[in-house]
N, CA, C and O of each residue as an XYZ file, in Angstrom:
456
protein
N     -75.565      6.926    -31.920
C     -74.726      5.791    -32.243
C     -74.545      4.965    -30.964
O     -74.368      5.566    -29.904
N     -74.577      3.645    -30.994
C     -74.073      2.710    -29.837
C     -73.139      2.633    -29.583
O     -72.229      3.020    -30.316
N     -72.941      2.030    -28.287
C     -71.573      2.250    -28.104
C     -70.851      0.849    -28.698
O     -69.657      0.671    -28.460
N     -71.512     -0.008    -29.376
C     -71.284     -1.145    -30.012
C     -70.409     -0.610    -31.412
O     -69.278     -0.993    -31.709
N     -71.414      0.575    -32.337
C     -71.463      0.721    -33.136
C     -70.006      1.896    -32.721
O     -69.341      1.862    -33.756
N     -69.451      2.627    -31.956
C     -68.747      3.546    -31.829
C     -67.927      2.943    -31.553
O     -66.979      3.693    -31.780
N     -67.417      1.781    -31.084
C     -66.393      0.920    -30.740
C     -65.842      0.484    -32.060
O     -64.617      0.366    -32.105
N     -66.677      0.165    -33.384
C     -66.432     -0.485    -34.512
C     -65.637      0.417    -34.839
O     -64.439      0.168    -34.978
N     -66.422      2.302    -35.126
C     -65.378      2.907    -35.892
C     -64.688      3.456    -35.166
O     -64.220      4.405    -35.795
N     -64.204      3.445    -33.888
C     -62.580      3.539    -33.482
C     -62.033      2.506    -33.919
O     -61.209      2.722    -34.807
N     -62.221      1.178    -33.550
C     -61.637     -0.054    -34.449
C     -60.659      0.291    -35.903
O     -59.521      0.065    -36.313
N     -62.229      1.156    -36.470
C     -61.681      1.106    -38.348
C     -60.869      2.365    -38.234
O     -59.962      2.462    -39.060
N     -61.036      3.492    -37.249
C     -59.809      4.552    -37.143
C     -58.465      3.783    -36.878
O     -57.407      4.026    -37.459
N     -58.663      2.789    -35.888
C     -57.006      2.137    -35.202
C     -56.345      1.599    -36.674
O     -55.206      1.736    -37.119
N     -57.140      1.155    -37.047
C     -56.601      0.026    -38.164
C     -56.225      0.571    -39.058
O     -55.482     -0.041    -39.825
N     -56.612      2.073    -39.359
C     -55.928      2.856    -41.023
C     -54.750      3.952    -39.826
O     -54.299      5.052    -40.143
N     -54.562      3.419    -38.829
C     -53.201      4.091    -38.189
C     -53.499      4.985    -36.964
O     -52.565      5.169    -36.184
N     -54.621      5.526    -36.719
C     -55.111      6.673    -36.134
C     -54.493      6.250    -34.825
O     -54.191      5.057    -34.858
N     -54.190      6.878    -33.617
C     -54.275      6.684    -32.390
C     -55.538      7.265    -31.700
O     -55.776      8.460    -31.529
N     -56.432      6.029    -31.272
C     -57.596      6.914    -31.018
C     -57.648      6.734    -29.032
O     -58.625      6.962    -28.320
N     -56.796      6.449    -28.759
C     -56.652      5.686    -27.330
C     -55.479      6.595    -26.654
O     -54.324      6.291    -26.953
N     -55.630      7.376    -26.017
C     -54.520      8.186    -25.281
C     -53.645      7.186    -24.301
O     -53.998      6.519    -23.329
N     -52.207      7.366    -25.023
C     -51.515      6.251    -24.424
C     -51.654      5.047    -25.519
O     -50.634      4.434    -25.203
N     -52.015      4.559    -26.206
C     -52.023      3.698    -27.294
C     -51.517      3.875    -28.460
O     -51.923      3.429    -29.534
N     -50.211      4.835    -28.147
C     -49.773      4.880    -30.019
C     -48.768      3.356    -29.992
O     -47.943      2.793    -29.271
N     -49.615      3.138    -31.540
C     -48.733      1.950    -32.082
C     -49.669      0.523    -32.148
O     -49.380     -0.503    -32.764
N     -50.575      0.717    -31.530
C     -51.970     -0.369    -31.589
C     -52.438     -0.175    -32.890
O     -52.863      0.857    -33.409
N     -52.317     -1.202    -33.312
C     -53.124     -1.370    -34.599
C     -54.498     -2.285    -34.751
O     -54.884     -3.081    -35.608
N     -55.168     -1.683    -33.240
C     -56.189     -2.100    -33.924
C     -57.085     -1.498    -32.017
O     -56.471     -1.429    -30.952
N     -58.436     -1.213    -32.213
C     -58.734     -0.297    -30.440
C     -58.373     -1.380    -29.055
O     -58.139     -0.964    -27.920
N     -58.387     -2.341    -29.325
C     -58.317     -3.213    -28.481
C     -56.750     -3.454    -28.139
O     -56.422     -3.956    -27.064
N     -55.507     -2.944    -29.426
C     -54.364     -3.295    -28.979
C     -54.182     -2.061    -27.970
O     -53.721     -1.927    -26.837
N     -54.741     -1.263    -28.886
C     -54.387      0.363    -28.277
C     -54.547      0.283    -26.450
O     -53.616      0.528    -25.683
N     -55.823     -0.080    -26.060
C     -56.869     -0.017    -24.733
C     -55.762     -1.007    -24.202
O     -55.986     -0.905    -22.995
N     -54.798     -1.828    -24.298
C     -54.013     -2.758    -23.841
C     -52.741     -2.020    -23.070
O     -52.229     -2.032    -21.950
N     -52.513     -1.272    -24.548
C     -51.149     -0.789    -24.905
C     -51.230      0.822    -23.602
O     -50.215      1.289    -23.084
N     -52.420      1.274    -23.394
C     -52.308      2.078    -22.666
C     -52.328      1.492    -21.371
O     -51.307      1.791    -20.751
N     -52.941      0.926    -20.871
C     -53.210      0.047    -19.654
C     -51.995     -0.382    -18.821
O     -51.821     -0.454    -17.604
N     -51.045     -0.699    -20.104
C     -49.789     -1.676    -19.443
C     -49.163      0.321    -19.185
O     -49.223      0.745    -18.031
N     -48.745      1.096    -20.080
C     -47.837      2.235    -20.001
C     -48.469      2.662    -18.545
O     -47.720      2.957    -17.614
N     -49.874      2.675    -18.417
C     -49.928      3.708    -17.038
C     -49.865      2.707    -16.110
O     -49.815      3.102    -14.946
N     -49.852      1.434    -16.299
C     -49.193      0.632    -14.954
C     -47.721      0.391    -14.932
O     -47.132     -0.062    -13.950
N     -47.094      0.750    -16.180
C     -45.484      0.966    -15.765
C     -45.342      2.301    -15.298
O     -44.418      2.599    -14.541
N     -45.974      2.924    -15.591
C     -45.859      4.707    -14.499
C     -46.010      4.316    -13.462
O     -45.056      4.438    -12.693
N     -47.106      3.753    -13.026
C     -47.349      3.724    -11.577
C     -46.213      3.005    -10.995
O     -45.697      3.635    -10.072
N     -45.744      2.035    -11.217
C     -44.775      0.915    -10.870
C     -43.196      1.929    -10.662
O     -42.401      1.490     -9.830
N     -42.826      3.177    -11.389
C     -41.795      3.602    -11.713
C     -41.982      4.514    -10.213
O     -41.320      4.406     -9.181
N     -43.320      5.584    -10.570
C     -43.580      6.619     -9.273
C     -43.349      5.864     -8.067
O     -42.995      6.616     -7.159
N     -43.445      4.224     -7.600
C     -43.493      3.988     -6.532
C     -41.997      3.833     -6.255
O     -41.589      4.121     -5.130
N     -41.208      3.430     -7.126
C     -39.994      2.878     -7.084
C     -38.960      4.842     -6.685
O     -38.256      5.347     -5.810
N     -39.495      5.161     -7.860
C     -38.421      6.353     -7.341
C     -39.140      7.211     -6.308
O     -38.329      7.371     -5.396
N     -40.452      7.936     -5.973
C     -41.055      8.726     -4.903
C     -40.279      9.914     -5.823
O     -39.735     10.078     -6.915
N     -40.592     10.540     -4.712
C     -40.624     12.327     -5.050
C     -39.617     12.901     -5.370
O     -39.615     13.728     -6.282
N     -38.607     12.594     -4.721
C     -37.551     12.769     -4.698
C     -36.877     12.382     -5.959
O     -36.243     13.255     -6.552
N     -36.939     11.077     -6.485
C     -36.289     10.218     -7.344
C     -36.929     11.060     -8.618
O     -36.125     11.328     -9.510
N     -38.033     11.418     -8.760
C     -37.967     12.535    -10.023
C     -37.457     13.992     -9.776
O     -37.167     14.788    -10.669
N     -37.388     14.235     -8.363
C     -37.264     15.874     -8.568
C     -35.073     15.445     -9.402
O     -34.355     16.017    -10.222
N     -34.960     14.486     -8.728
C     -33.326     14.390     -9.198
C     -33.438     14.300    -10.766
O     -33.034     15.174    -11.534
N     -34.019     13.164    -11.120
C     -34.373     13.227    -12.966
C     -34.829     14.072    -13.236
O     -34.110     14.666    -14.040
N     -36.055     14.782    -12.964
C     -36.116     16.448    -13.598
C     -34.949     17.153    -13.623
O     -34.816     17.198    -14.846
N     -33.924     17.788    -13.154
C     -33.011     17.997    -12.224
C     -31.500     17.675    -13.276
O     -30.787     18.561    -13.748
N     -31.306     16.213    -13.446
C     -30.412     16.048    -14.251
C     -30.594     15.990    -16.166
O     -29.782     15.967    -17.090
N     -32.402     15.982    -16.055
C     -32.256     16.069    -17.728
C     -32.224     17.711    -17.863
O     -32.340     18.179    -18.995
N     -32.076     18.563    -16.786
C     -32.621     20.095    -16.935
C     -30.805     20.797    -17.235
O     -30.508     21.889    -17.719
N     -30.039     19.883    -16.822
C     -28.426     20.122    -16.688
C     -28.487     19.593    -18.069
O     -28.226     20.409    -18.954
N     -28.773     18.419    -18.413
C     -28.190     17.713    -19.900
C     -28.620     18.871    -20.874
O     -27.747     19.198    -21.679
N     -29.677     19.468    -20.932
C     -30.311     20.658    -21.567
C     -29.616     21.467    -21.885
O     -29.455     21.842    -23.046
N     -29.034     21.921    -20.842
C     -28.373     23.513    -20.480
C     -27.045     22.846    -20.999
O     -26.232     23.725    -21.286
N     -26.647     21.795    -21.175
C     -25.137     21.600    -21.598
C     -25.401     21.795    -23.237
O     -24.753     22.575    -23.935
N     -26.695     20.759    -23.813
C     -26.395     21.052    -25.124
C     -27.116     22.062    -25.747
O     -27.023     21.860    -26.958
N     -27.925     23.250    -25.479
C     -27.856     24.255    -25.773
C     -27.168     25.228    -25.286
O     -27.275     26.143    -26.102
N     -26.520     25.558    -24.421
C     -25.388     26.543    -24.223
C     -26.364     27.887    -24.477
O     -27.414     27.911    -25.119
N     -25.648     29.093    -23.719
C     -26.189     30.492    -23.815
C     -26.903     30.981    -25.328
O     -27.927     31.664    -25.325
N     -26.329     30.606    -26.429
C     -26.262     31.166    -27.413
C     -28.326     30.276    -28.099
O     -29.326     30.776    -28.614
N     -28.054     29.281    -27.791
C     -29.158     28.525    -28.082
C     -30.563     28.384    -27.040
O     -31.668     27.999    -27.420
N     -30.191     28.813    -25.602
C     -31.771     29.881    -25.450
C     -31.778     30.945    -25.515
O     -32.731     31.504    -24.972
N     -30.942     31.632    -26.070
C     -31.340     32.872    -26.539
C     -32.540     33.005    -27.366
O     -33.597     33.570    -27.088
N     -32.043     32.120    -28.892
C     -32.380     31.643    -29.989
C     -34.035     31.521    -29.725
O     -34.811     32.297    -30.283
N     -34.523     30.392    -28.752
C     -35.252     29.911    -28.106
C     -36.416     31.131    -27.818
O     -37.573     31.261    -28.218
N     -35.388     32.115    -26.766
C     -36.280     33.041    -26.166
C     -36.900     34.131    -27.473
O     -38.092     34.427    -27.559
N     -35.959     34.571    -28.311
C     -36.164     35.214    -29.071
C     -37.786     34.939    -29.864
O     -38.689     35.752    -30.062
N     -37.695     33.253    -30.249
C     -38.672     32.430    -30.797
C     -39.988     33.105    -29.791
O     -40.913     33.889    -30.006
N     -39.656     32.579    -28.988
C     -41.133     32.414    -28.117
C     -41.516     33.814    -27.941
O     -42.698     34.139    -27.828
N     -40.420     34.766    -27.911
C     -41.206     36.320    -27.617
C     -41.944     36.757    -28.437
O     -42.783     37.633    -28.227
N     -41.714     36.166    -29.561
C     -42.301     36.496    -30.725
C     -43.694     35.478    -30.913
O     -44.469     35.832    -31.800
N     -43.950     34.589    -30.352
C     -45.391     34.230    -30.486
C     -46.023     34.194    -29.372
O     -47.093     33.648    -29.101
N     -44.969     35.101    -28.416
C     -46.173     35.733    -27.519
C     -46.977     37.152    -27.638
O     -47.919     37.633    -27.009
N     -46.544     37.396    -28.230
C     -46.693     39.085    -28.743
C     -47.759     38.501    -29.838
O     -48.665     39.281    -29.542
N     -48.155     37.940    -30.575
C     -49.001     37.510    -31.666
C     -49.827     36.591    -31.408
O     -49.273     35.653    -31.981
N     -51.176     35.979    -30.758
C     -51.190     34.741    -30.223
C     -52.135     33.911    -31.396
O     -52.940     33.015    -31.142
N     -51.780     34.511    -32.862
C     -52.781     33.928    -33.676
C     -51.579     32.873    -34.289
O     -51.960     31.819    -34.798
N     -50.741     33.053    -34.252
C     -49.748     32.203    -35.402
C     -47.805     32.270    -34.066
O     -47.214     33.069    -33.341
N     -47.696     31.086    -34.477
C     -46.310     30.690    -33.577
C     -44.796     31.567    -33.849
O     -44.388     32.222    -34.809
N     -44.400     31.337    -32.951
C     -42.978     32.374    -32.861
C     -42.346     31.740    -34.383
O     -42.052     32.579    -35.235
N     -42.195     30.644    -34.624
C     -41.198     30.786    -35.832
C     -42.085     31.342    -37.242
O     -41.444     31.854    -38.160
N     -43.699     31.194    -37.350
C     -44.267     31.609    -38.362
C     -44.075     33.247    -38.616
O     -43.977     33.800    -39.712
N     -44.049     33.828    -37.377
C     -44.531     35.148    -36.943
C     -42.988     35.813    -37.767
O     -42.947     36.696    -38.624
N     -41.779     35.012    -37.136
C     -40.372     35.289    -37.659
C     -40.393     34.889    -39.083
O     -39.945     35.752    -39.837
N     -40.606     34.320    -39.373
C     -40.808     34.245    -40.916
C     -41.442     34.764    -41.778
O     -41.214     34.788    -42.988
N     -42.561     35.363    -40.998
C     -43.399     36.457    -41.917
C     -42.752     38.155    -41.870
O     -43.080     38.949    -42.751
N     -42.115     38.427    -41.100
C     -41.610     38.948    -40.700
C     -39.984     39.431    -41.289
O     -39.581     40.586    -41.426
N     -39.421     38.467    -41.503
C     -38.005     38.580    -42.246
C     -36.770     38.692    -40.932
O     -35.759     39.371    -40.753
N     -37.407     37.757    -40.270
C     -36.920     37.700    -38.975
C     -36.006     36.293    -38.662
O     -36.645     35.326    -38.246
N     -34.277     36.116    -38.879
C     -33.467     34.750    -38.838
C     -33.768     34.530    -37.516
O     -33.998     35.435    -36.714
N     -33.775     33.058    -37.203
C     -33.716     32.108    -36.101
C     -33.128     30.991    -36.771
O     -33.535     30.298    -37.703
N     -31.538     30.959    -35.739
C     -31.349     30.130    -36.123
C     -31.373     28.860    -35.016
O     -30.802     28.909    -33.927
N     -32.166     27.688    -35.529
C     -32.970     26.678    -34.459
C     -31.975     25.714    -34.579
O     -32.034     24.755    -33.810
N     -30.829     25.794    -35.609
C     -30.532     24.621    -34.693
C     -29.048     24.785    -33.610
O     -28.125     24.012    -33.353
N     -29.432     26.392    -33.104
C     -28.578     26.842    -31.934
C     -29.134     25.566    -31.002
O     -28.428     24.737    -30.428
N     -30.675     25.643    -31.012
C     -31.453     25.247    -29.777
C     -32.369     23.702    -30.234
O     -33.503     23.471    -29.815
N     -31.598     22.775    -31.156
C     -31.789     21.598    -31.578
C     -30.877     20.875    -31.624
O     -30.778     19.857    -32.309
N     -29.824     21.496    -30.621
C     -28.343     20.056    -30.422
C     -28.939     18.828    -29.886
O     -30.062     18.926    -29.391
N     -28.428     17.827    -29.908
C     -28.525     16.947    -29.056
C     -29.725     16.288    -29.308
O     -30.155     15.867    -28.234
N     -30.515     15.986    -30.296
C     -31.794     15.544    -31.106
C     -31.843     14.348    -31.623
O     -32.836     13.991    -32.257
């Protein structure tokens, strides 16, 4: 296929909704998409220069506190419980594994604040 011809059907993917452009959700059409990503990773870049290293380790930092406020002890528990359980199984996910299982989680210990 050309790359003429491979350009068309990402085109006809964009246009029935697809995101075929990493960084382009919401282009409706490959060319909005290829735009739409272009501008997002030049507002990243523009943001990384403005804050430096520091200026995210603090935003990592304060959304990691907002976290821990609205799940509270009881809701990573919940969490941990989940994940131990689809680590122990690595064919199917902690809440499938609990559900096949007859195993309560209750998620929305660890879905406050959503």
């Amino acid at each position: 296929m050309s790359s003429q011809q491979e350009r068309a059907e990402l085109d006809r993917r964009a246009r029935e909704g697809e995101t075929v452009v990493p960084g382009g959700t919401g282009g409706k059409s490959l060319e909005a998409q290829e735009h739409l990503a272009q501008g997002r990773s030049r507002g990243g870049q523009t943001r990384r220069e403005q804050l430096g290293t520091e200026g995210y380790q603090e935003m990592g930092s304060k959304g990691g506190q907002t976290r821990r406020e609205q799940l509270g002890t009881e809701g990573y528990q919940e969490m941990g419980r989940k994940g131990g359980l689809s680590s122990t199984v690595l064919t199917e996910s902690g809440g499938e594994r609990a559900a096949s299982e007859g195993i309560d989680i209750d998620e929305s210990k660890f879905m406050r604040g959503q």
